[in-house]
Backbone as CSV, one residue per row, in Angstrom:
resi,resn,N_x,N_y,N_z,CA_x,CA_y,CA_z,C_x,C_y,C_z
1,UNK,9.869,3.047,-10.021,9.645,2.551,-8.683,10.469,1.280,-8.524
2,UNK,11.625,1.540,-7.664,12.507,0.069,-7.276,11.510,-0.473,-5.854
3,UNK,11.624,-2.069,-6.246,10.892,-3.197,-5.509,11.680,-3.512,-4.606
4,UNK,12.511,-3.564,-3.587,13.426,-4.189,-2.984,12.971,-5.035,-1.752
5,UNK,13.072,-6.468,-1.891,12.803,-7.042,-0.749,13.926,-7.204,0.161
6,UNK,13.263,-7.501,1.286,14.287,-7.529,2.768,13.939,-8.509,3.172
7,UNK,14.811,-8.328,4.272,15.344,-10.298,4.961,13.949,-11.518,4.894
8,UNK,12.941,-10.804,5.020,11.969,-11.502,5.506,10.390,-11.532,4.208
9,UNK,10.434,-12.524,3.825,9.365,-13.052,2.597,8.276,-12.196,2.847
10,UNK,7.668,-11.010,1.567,6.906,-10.497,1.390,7.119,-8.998,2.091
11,UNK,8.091,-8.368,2.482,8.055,-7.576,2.837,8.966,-6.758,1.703
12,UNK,8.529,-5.455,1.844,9.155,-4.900,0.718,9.976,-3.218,0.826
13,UNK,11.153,-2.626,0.804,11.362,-1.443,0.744,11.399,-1.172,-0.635
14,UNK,10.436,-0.056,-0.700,10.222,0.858,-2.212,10.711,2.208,-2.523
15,UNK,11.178,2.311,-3.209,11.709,3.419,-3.857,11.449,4.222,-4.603
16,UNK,10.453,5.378,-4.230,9.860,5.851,-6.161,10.408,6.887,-6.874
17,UNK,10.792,6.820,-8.187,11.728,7.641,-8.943,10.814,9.340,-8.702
18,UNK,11.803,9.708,-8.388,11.872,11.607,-8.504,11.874,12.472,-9.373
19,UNK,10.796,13.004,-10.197,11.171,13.667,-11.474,10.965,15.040,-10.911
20,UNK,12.483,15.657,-11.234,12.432,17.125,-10.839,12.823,17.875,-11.336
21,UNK,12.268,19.283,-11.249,13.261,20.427,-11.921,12.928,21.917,-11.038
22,UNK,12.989,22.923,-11.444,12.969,24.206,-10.694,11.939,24.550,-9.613
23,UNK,10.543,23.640,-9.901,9.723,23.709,-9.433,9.339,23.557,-8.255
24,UNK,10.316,22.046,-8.243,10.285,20.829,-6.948,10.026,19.464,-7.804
25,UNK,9.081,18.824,-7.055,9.648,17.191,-7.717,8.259,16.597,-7.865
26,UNK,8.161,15.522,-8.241,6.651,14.613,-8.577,6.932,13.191,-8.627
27,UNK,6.658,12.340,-7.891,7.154,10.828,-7.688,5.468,10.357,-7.741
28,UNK,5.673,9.207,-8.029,4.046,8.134,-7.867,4.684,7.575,-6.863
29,UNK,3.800,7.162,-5.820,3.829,6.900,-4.621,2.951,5.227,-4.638
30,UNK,2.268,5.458,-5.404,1.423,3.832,-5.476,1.237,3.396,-7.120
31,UNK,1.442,2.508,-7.696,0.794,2.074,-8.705,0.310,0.691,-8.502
32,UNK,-1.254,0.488,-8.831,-1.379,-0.948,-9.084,-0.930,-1.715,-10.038
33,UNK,-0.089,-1.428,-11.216,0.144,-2.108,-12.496,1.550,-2.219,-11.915
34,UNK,2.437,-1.223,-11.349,3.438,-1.953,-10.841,3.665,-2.830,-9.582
35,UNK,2.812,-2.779,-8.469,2.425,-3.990,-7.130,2.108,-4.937,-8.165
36,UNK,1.423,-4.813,-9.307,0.929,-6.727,-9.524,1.442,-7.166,-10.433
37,UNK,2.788,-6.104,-10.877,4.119,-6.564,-11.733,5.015,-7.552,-10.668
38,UNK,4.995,-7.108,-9.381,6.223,-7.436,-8.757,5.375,-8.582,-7.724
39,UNK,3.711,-9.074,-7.765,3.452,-9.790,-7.674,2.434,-9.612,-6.449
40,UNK,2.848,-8.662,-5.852,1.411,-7.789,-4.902,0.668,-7.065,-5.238
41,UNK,-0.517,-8.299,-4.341,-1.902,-8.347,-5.260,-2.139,-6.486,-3.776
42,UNK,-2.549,-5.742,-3.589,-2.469,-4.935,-2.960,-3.232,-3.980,-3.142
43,UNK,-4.477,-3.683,-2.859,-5.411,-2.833,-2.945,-6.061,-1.772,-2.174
44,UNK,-5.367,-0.689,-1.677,-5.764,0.098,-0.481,-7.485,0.477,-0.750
45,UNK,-7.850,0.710,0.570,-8.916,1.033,0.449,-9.396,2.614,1.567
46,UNK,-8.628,2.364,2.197,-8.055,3.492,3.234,-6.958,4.122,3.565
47,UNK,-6.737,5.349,3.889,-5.261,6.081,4.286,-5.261,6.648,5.172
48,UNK,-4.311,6.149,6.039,-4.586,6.926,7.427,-3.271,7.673,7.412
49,UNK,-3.239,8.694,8.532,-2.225,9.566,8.614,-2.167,9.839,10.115
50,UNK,-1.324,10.095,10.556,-0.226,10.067,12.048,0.531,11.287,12.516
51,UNK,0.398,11.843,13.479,1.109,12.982,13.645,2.034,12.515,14.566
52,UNK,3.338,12.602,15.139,4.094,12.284,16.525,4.996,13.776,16.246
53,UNK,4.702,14.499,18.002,5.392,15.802,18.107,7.160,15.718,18.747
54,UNK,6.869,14.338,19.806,8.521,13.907,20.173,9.459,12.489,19.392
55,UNK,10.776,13.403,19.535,11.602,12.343,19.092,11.586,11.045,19.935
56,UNK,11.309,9.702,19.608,11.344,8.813,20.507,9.703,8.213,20.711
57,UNK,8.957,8.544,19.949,7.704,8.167,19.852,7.848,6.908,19.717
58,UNK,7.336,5.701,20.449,7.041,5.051,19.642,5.381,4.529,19.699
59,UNK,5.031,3.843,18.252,4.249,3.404,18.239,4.041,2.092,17.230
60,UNK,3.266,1.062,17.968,3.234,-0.518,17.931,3.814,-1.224,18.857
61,UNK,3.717,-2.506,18.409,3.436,-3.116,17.592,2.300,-3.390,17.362
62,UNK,1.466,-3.005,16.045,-0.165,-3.153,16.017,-0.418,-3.571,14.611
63,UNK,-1.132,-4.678,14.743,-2.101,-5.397,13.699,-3.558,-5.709,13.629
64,UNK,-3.654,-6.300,12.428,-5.037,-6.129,12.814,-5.745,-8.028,12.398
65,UNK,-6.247,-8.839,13.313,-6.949,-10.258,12.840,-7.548,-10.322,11.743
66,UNK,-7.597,-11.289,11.224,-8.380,-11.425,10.559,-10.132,-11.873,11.230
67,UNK,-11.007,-11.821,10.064,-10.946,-11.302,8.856,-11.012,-9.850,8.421
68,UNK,-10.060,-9.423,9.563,-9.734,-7.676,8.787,-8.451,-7.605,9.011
69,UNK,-7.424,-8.269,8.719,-5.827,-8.245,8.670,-5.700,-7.496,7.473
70,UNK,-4.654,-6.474,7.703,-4.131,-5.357,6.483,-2.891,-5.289,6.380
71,UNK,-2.637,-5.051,5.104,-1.362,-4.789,4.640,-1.609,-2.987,4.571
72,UNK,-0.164,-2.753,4.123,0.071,-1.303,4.474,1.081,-1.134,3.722
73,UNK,1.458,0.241,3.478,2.211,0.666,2.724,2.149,2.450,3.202
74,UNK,3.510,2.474,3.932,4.164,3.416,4.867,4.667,4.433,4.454
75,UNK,4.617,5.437,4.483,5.348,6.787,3.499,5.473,7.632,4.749
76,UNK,6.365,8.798,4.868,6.452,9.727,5.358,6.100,11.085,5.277
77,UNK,5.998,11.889,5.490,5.704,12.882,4.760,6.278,14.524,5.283
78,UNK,6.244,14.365,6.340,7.726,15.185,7.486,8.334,14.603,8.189
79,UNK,9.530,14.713,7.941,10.604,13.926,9.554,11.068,12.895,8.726
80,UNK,10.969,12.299,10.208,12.100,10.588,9.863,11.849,9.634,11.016
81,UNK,11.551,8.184,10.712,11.067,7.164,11.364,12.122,6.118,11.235
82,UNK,12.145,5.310,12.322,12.878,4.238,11.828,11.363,2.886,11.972
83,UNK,10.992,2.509,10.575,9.883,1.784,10.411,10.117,0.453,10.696
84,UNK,9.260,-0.664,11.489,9.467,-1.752,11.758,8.235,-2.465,10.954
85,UNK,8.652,-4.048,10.576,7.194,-4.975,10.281,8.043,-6.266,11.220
86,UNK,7.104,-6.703,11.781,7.374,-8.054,12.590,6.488,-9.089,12.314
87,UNK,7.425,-10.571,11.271,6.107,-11.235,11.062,5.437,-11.935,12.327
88,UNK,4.262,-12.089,12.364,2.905,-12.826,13.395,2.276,-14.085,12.504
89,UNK,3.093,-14.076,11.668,1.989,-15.608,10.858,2.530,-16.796,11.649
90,UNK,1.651,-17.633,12.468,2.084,-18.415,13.105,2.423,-19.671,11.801
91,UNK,3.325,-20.862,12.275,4.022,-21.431,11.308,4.660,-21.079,10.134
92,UNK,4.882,-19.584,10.363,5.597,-19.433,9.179,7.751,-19.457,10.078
93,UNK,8.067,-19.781,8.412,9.744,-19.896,8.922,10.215,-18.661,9.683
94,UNK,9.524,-17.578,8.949,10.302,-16.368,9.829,9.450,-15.763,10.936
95,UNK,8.409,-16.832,11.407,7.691,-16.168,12.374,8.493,-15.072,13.796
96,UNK,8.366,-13.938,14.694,9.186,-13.451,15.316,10.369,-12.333,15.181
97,UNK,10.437,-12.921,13.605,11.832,-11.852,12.643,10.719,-10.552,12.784
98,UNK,11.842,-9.599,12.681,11.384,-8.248,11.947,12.524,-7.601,10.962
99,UNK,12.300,-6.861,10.049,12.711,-6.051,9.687,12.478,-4.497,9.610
100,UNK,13.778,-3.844,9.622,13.314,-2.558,9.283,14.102,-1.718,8.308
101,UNK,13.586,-0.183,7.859,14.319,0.468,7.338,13.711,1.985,7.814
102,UNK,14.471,3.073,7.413,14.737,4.322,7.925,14.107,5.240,6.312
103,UNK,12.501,5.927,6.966,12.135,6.542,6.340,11.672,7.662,6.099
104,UNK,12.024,8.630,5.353,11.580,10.278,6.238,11.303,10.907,4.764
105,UNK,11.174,12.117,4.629,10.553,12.754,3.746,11.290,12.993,2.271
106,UNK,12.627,13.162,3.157,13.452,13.443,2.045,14.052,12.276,1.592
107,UNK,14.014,11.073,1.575,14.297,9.928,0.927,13.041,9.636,0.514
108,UNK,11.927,10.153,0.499,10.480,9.598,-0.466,10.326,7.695,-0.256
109,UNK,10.857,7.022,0.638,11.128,5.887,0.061,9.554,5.281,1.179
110,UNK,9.462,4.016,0.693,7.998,3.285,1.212,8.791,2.212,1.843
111,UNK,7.528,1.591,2.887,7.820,0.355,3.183,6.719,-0.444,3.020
112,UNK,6.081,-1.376,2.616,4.969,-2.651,2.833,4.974,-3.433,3.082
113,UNK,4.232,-3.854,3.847,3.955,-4.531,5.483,2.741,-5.656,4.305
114,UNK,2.973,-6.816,4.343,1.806,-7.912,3.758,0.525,-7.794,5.280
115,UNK,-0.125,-8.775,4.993,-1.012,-9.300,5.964,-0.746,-9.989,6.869
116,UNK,-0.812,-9.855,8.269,-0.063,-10.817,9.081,1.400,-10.335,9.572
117,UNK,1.546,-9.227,9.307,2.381,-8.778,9.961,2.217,-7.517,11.116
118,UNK,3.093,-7.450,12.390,2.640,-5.985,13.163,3.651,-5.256,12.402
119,UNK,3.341,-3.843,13.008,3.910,-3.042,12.243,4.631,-1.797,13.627
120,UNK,4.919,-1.095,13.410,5.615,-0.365,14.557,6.434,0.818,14.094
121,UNK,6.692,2.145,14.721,7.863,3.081,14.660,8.308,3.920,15.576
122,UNK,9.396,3.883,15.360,9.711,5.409,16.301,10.671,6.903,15.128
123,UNK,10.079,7.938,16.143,10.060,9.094,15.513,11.656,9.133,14.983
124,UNK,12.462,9.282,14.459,13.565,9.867,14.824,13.495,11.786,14.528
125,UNK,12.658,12.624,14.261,12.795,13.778,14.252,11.159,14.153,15.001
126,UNK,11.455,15.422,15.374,10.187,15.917,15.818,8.914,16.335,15.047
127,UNK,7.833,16.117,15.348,7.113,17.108,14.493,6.769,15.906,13.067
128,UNK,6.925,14.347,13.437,6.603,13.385,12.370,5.051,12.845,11.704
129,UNK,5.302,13.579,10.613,3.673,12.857,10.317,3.830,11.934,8.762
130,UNK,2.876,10.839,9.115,3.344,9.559,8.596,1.838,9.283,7.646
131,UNK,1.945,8.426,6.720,0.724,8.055,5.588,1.285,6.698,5.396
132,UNK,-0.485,5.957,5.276,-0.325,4.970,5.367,-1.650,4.404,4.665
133,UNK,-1.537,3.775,3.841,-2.555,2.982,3.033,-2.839,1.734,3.251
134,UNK,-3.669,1.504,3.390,-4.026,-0.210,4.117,-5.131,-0.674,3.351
135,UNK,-5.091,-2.027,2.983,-6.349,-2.843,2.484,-7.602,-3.790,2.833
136,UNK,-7.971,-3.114,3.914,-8.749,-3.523,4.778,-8.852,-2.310,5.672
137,UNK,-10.377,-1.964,5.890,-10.798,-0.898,6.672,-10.389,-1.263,8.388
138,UNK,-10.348,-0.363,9.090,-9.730,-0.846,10.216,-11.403,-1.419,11.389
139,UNK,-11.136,-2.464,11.934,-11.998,-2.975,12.855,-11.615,-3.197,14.444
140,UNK,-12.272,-2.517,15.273,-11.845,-2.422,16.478,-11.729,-3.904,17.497
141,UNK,-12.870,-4.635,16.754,-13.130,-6.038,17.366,-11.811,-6.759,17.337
142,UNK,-10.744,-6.535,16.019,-9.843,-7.151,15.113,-8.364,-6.712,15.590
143,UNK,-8.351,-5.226,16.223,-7.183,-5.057,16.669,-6.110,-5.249,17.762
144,UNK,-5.382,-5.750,17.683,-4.238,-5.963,18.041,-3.153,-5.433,18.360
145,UNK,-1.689,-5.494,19.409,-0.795,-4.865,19.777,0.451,-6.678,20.450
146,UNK,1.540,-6.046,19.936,2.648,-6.811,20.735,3.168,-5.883,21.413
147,UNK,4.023,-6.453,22.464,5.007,-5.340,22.535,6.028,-4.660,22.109
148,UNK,6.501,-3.459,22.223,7.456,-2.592,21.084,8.661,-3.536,21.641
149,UNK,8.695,-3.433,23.140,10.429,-4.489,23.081,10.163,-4.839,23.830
150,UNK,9.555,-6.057,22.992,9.882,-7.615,23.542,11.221,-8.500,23.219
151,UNK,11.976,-8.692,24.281,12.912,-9.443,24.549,12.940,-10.620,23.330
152,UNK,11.966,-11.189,23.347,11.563,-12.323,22.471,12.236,-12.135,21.002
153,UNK,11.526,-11.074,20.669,11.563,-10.255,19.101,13.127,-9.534,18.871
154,UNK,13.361,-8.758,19.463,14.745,-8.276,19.974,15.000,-7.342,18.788
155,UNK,14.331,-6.150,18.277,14.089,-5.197,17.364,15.423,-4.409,17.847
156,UNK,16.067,-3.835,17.517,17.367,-2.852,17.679,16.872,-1.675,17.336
157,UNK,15.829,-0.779,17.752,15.380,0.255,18.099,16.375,1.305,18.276
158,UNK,16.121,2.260,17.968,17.058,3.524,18.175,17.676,4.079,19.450
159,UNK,18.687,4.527,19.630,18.624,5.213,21.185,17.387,6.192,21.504
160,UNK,16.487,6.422,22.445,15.682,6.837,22.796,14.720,6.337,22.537
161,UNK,14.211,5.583,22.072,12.690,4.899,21.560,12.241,4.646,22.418
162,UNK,11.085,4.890,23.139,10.323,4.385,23.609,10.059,5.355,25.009
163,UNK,10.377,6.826,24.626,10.495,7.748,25.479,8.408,8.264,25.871
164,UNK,8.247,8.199,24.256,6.816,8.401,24.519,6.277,7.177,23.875
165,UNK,5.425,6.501,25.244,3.942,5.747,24.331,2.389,5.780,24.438
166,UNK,1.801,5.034,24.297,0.623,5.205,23.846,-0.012,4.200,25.337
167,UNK,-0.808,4.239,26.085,-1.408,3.258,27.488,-1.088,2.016,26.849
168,UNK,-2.173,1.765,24.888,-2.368,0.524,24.794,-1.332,0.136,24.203
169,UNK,0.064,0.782,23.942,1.386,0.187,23.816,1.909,-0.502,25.114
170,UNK,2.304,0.600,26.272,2.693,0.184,27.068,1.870,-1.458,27.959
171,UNK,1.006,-1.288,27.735,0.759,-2.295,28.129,0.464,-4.129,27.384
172,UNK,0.690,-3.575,26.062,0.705,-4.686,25.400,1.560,-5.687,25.882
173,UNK,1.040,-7.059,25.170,1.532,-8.344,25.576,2.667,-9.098,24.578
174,UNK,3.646,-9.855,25.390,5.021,-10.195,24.657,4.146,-10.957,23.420
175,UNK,5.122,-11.068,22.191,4.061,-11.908,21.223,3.921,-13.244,21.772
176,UNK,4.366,-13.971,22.503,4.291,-15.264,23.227,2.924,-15.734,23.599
177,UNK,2.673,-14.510,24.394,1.263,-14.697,24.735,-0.202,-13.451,24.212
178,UNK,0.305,-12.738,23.105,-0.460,-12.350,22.796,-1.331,-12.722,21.535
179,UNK,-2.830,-12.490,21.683,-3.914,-12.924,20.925,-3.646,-12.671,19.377
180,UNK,-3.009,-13.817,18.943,-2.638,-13.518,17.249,-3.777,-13.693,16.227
181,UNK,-5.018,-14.869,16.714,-5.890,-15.214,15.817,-6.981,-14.828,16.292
């Protein structure tokens, strides 16, 4: 399993080795002995899973307050996404940044999202269903949305994104003025 961090502190693209032969293939998808090698403390406790039928889905930006803020750890499992994390920790240096990377079935590859960050995607293939492990059960009191494109944030989204959304996407608030704490 390669650790690779991206532009922005604590965020991580993962890679997990492929052992294959005639059969098909077998990768570990999570280990705790390797997260608290590479220094994430990271403990799912839930897995949720996502279906999107059009290209251009998007969905987020959504987090969750504390004291039920979750980290996550993003896999694919049909298709292809282009995955976003946008940090929300207020005073932090990279508050506003996002990063992303491009994840679909046949690259097996992960992304993890710390605490305090939104999270977001759009489909790039049809028919996308997505897994997602989080460490903190989800709380409705606690949840949260920015908007997918906010000017502010300035995410470089795919051509078509944002063809299909969700009411409580579309109407979410720029992070400027939306309820972070």
């Amino acid at each position: 399993m390669e650790f690779v961090k991206l532009k922005i502190a604590d965020v991580y693209h993962i890679t997990p080795k492929r052992f294959g032969d005639d059969r098909g293939w077998f990768m570990e998808t999570y280990s705790k002995v390797k997260f608290e090698a590479e220094g994430l403390n990271f403990f799912p406790v839930q897995e949720n899973q996502s279906f999107s039928k059009v290209v251009g889905t998007v969905r987020g930006l959504h987090f969750q307050r504390a004291p039920h803020a979750q980290a996550k750890l993003v896999r694919v499992l049909k298709g292809r996404i282009f995955d976003v994390a946008v940090d929300i920790r207020q005073g932090s240096p990279s508050f506003g940044q996002w990063a992303a990377v491009e994840l679909s079935d046949k690259n097996g590859d992960a992304l993890f999202i710390p605490r305090g960050f939104a999270h977001g995607f759009c489909t790039l293939e049809p028919d996308t269903e997505i897994s997602y492990l989080v460490d903190n059960p989800y709380s409705p009191t606690c949840d949260g949305a920015v908007r997918w494109n906010d000017p502010a944030i300035g995410i470089n989204w795919p051509a078509g994104a944002g063809s299909v959304l969700s009411d409580k996407d579309a109407k979410a608030l720029p992070l400027s003025t939306a309820p972070l704490n």
